[in-house]
Each structure stands twice: as C-alpha cells, then as structure tokens.
DRENPA-3360 file (N, C-alpha, C; in nm, 2 decimals, always signed):
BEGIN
1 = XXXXXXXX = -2.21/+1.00/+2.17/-2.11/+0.95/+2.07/-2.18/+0.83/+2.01 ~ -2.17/+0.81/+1.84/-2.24/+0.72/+1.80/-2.15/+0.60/+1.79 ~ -2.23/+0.48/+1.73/-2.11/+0.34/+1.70/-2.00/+0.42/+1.62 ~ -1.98/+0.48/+1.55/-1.92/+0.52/+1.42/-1.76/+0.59/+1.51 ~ -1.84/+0.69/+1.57/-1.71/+0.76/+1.67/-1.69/+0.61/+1.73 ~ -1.73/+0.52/+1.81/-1.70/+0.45/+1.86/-1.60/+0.35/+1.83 ~ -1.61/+0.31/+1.73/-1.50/+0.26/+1.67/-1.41/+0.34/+1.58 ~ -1.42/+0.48/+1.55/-1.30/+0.56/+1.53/-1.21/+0.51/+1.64;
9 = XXXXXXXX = -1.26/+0.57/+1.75/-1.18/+0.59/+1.87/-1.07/+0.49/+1.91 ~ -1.18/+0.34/+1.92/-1.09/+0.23/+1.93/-0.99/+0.20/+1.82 ~ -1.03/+0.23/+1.74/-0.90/+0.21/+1.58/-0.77/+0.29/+1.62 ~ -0.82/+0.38/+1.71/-0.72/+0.50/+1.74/-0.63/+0.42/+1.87 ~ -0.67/+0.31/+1.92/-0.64/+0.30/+2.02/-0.69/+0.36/+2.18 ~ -0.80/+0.43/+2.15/-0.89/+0.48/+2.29/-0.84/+0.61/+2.30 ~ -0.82/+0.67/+2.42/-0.80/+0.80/+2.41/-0.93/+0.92/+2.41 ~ -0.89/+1.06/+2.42/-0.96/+1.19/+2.36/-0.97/+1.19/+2.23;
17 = XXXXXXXX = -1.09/+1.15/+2.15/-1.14/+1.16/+2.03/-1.07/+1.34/+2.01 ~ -1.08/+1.44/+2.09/-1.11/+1.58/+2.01/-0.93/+1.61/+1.99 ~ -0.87/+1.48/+2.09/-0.71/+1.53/+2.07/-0.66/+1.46/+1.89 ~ -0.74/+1.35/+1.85/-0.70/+1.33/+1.71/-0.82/+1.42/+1.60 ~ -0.90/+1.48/+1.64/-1.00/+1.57/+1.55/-0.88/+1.64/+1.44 ~ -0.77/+1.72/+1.51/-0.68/+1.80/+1.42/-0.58/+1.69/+1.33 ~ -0.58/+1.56/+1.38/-0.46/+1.51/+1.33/-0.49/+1.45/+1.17 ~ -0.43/+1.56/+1.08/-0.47/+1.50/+0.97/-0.39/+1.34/+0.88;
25 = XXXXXXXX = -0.32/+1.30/+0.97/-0.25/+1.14/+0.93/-0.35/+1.09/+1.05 ~ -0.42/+1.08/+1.09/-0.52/+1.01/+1.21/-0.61/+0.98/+1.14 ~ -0.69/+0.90/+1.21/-0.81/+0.89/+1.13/-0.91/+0.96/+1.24 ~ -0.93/+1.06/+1.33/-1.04/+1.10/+1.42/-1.09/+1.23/+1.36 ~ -1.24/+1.25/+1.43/-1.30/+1.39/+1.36/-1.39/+1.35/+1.24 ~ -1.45/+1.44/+1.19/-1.49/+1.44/+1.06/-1.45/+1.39/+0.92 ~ -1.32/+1.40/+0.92/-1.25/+1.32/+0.83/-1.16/+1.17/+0.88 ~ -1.22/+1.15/+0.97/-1.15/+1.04/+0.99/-1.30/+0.95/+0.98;
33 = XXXXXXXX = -1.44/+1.04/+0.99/-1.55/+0.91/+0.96/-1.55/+0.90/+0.79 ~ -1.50/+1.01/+0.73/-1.46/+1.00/+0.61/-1.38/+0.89/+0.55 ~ -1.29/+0.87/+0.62/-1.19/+0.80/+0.59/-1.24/+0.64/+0.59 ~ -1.35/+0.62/+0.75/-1.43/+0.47/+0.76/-1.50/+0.42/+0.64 ~ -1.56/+0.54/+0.58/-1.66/+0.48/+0.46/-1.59/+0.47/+0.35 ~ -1.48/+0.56/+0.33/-1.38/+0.53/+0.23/-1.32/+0.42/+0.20 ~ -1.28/+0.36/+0.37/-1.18/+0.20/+0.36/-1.33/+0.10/+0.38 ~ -1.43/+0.11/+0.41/-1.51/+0.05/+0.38/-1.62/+0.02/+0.25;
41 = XXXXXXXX = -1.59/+0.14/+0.17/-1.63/+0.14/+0.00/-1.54/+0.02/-0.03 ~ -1.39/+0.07/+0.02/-1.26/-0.03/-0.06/-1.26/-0.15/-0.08 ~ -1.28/-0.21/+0.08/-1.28/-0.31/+0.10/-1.41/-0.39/-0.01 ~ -1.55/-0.30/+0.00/-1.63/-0.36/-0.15/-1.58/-0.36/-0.27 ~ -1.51/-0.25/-0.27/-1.45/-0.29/-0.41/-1.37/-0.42/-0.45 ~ -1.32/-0.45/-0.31/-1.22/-0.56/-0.35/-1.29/-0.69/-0.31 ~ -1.44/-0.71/-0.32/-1.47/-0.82/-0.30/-1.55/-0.88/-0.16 ~ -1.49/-0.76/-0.04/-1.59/-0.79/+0.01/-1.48/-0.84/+0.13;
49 = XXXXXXXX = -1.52/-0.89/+0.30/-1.44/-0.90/+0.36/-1.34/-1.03/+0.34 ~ -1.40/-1.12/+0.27/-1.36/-1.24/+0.25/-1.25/-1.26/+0.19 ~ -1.27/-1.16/+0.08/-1.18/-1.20/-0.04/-1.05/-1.10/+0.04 ~ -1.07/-0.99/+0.13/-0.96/-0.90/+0.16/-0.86/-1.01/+0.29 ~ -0.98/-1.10/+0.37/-0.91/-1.19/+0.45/-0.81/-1.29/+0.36 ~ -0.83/-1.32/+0.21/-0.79/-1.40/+0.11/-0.65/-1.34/+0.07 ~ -0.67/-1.20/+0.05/-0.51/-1.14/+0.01/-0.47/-1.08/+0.12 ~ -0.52/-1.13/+0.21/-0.39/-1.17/+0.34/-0.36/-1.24/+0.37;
57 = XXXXXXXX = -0.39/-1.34/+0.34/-0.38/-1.52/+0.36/-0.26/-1.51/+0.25 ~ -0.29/-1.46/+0.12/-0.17/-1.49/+0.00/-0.06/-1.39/+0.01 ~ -0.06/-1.26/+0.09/+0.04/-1.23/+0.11/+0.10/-1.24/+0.23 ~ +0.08/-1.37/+0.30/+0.15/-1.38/+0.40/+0.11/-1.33/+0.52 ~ +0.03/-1.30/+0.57/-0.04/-1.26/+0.70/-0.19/-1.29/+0.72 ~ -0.22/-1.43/+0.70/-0.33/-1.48/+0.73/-0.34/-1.51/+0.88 ~ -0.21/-1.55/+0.95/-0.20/-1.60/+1.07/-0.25/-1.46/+1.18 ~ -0.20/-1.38/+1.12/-0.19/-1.25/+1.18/-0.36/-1.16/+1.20;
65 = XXXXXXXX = -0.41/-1.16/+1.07/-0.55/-1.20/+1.02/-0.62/-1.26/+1.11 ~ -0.63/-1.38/+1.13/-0.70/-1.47/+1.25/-0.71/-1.38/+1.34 ~ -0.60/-1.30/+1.37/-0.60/-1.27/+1.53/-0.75/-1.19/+1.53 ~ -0.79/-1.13/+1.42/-0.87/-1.03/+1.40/-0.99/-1.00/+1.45 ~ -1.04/-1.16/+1.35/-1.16/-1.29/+1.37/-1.19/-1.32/+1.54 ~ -1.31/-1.28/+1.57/-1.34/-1.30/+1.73/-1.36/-1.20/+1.79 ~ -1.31/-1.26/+1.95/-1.34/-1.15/+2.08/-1.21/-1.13/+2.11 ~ -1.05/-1.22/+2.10/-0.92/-1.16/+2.12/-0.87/-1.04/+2.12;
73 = XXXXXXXX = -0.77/-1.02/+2.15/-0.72/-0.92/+2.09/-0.66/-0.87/+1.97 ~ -0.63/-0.79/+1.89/-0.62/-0.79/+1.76/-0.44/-0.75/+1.75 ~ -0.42/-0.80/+1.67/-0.24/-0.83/+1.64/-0.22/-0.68/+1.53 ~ -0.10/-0.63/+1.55/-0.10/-0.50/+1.47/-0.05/-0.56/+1.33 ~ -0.07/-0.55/+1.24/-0.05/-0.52/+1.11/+0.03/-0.44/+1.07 ~ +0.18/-0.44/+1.01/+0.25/-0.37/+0.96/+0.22/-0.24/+0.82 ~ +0.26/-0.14/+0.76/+0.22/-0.11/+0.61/+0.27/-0.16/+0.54 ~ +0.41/-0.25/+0.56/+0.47/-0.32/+0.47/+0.38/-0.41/+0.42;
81 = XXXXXXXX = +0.36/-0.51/+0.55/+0.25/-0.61/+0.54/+0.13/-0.60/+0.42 ~ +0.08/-0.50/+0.50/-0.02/-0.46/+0.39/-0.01/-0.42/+0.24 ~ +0.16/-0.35/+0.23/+0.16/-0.27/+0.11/+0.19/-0.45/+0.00 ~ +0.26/-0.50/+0.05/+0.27/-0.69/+0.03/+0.11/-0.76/-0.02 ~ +0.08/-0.74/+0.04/-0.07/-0.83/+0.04/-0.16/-0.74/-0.04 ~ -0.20/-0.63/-0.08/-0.28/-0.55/-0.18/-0.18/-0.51/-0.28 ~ -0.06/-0.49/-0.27/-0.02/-0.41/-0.38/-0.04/-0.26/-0.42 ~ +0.06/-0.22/-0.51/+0.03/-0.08/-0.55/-0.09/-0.01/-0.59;
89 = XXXXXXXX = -0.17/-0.10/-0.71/-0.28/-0.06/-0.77/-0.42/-0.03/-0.69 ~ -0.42/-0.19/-0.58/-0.55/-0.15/-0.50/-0.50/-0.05/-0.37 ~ -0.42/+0.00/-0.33/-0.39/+0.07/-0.25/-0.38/+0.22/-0.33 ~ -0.36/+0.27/-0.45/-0.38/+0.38/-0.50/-0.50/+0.42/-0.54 ~ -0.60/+0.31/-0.56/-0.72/+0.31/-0.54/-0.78/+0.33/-0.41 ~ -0.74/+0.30/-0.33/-0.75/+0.36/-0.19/-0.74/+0.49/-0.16 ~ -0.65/+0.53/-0.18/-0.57/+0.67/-0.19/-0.67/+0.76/-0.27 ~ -0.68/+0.70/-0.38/-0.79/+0.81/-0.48/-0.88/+0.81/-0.42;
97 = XXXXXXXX = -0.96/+0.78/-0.32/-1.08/+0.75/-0.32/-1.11/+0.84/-0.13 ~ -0.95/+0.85/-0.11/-0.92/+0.95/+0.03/-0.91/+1.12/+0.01 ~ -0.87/+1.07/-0.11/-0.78/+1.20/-0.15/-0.67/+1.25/-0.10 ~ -0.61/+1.15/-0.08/-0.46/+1.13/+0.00/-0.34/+1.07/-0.08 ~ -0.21/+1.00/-0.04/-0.12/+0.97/-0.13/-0.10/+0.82/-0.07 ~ -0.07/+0.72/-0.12/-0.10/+0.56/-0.10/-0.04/+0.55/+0.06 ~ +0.09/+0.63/+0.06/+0.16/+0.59/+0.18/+0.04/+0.66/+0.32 ~ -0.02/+0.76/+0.29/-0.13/+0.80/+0.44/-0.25/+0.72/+0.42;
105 = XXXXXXXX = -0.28/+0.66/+0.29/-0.40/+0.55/+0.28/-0.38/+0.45/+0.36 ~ -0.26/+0.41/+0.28/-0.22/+0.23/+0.38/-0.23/+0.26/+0.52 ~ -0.22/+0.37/+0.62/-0.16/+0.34/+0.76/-0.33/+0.35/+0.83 ~ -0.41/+0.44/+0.72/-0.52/+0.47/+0.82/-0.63/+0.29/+0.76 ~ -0.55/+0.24/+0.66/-0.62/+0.11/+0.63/-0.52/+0.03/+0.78 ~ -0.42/+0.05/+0.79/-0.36/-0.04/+0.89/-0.48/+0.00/+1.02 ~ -0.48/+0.12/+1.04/-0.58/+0.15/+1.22/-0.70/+0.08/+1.19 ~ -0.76/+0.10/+1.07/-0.91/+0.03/+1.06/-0.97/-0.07/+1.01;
113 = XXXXXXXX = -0.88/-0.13/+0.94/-0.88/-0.25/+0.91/-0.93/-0.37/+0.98 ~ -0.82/-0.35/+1.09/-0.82/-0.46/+1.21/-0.98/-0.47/+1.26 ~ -1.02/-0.35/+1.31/-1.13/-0.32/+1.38/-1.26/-0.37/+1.30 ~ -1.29/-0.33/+1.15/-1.36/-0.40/+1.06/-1.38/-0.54/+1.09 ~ -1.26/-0.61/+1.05/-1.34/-0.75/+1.11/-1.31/-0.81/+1.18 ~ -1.25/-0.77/+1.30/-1.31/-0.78/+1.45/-1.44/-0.78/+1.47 ~ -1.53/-0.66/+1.40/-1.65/-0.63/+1.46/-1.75/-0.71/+1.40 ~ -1.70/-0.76/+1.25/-1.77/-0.85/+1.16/-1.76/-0.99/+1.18;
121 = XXXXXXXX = -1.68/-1.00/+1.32/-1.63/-1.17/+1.36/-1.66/-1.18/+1.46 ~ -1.75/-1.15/+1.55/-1.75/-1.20/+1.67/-1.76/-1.30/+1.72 ~ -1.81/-1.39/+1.66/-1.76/-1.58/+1.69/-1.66/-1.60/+1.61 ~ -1.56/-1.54/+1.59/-1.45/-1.62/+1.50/-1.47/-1.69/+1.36 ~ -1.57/-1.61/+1.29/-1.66/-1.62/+1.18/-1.69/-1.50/+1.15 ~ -1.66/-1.43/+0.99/-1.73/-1.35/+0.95/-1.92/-1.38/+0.95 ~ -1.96/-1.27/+1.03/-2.15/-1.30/+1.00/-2.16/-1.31/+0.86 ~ -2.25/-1.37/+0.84/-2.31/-1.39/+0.67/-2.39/-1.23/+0.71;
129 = XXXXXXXX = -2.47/-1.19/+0.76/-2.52/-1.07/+0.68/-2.40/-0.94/+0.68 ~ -2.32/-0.98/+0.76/-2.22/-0.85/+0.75/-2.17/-0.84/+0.57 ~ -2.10/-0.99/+0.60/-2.09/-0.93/+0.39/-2.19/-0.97/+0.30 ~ -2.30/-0.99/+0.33/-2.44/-0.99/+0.25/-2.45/-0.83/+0.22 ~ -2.45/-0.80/+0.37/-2.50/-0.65/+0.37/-2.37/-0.55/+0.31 ~ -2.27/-0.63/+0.30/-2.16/-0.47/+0.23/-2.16/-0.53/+0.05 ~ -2.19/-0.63/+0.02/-2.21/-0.62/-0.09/-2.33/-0.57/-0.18 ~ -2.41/-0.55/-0.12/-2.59/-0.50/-0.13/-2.55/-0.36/-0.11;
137 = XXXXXXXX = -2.48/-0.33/-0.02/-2.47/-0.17/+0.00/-2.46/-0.08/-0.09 ~ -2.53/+0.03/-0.08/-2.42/+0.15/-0.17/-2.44/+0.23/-0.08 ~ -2.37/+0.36/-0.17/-2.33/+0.49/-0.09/-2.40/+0.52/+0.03 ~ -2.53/+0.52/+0.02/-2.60/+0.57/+0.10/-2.64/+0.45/+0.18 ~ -2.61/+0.36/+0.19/-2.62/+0.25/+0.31/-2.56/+0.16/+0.38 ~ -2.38/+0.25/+0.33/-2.31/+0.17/+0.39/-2.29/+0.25/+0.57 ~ -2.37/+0.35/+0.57/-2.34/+0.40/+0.75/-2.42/+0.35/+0.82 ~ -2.56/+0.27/+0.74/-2.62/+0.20/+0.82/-2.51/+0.06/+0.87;
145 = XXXXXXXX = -2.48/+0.02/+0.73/-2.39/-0.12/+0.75/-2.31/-0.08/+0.88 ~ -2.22/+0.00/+0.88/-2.11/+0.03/+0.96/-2.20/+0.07/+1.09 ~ -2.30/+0.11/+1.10/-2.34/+0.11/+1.25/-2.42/-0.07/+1.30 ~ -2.47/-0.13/+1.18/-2.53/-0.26/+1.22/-2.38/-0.35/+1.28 ~ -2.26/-0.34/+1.18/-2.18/-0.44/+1.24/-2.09/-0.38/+1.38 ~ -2.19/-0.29/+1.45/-2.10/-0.21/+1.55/-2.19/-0.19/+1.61 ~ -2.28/-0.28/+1.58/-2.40/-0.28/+1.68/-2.39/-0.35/+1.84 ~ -2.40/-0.30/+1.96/-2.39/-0.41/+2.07/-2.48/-0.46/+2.10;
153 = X = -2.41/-0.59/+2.16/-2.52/-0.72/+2.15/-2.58/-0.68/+2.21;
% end
C-alpha cells in the first residue's frame, strides 16, 4: 500500500480500505485517489494551503483549523462549516472538477482536507516546500507532491 492509500485510509478514519472501495459518497478505492488529486488541484486553485487556512480563519474556523497544524489530533470540521468559509462558487468548482454535486464534494473535502495539512504541518507550520511545491505543480506532479508531503520521516 502506497503513501496515497495511506492517507486515503486515514481520512477514512482507519479501517478495511476494500470495505470503502464500493462506497461511492467515500472517498476509498480508485475514485477516492481520484477524488485526492481533485481536492488537491482545488485547493491550488484557491491559492494554495495558506490562503485555504485564510478562508477558514474568515469564516470562522480558524481555531478549529489550528487543530490541523502539527502532530495533535485533528478536530472534525463540519459541511456547514465549510459550506460558510468557501461558499457556493468555490465549492461548485469543486464539484465540477469531481464530477459530483457540491453537497458529495464538500463532505469528501470535509474527510481530506484535515489530513492535507496535518501532513503539510508537522511542526505546527505549514513546510515552505509543501506550498512551493503545490504551487509549481501541475497535473502530472501533483502525485509526486502528494506522496512527498506523506512522506515518513
């Protein structure tokens, strides 16, 4: 199992990866690594981890956010929350980009989100090359990105 399932799994909350393979509102299986590069295209789109930590700070869950940042444990994030702090437009954009409908975007942005920069924070600091490297990225190099910031130490 590579980094990639690796943190599928944990976004899932641990478990039998092959028991969420079929669950199409899950993010596990083949379309659920689908789904990683998809909320990790997004998050470039919108600037990058920084600025996504920023419209959670402005919509009210920055505190929540923190939790993210580091080795703690990570605090769950509501879709309200979320649908609050992105809005309709960048969350439909999300959706288009799944090929899904905003309301099954937002939840699989709620599982993976957290885990994102968790993995991109492990001193309670985003790394500078994590968003060096997702801003430099494109298509074809964001699986590297996603396996470098899921890399163990």
């Amino acid at each position: 199992m590579g980094l990639l399932d690796d943190m599928i799994n944990n976004a899932l909350g641990g478990g039998d990866k092959e028991q969420h393979a079929g669950n199409e509102s899950g993010v596990g299986g083949k379309s659920g690594s689908l789904a990683v590069m998809a909320i990790l295209q997004w998050v470039q789109s919108q600037g990058g981890f920084q600025a996504v930590l920023a419209r959670l700070q402005q919509g009210g869950v920055g505190g929540l956010a923190e939790s993210w940042l580091g080795n703690g444990e990570n605090q769950p994030v509501a879709v309200s929350q979320l649908q609050s702090a992105f809005g309709h437009g960048a969350l439909q954009s999300l959706a288009d980009q799944l090929g899904t409908t905003p309301e099954d975007a937002v939840s699989k942005l709620q599982q993976i989100l957290p885990q994102f920069i968790d993995h991109a924070s492990p001193d309670g600091q985003l790394k500078p090359e994590a968003e060096q490297s997702l801003n430099n990225a494109d298509g074809n190099d964001l699986g590297k990105f996603v396996d470098g910031i899921f890399a163990k130490k």
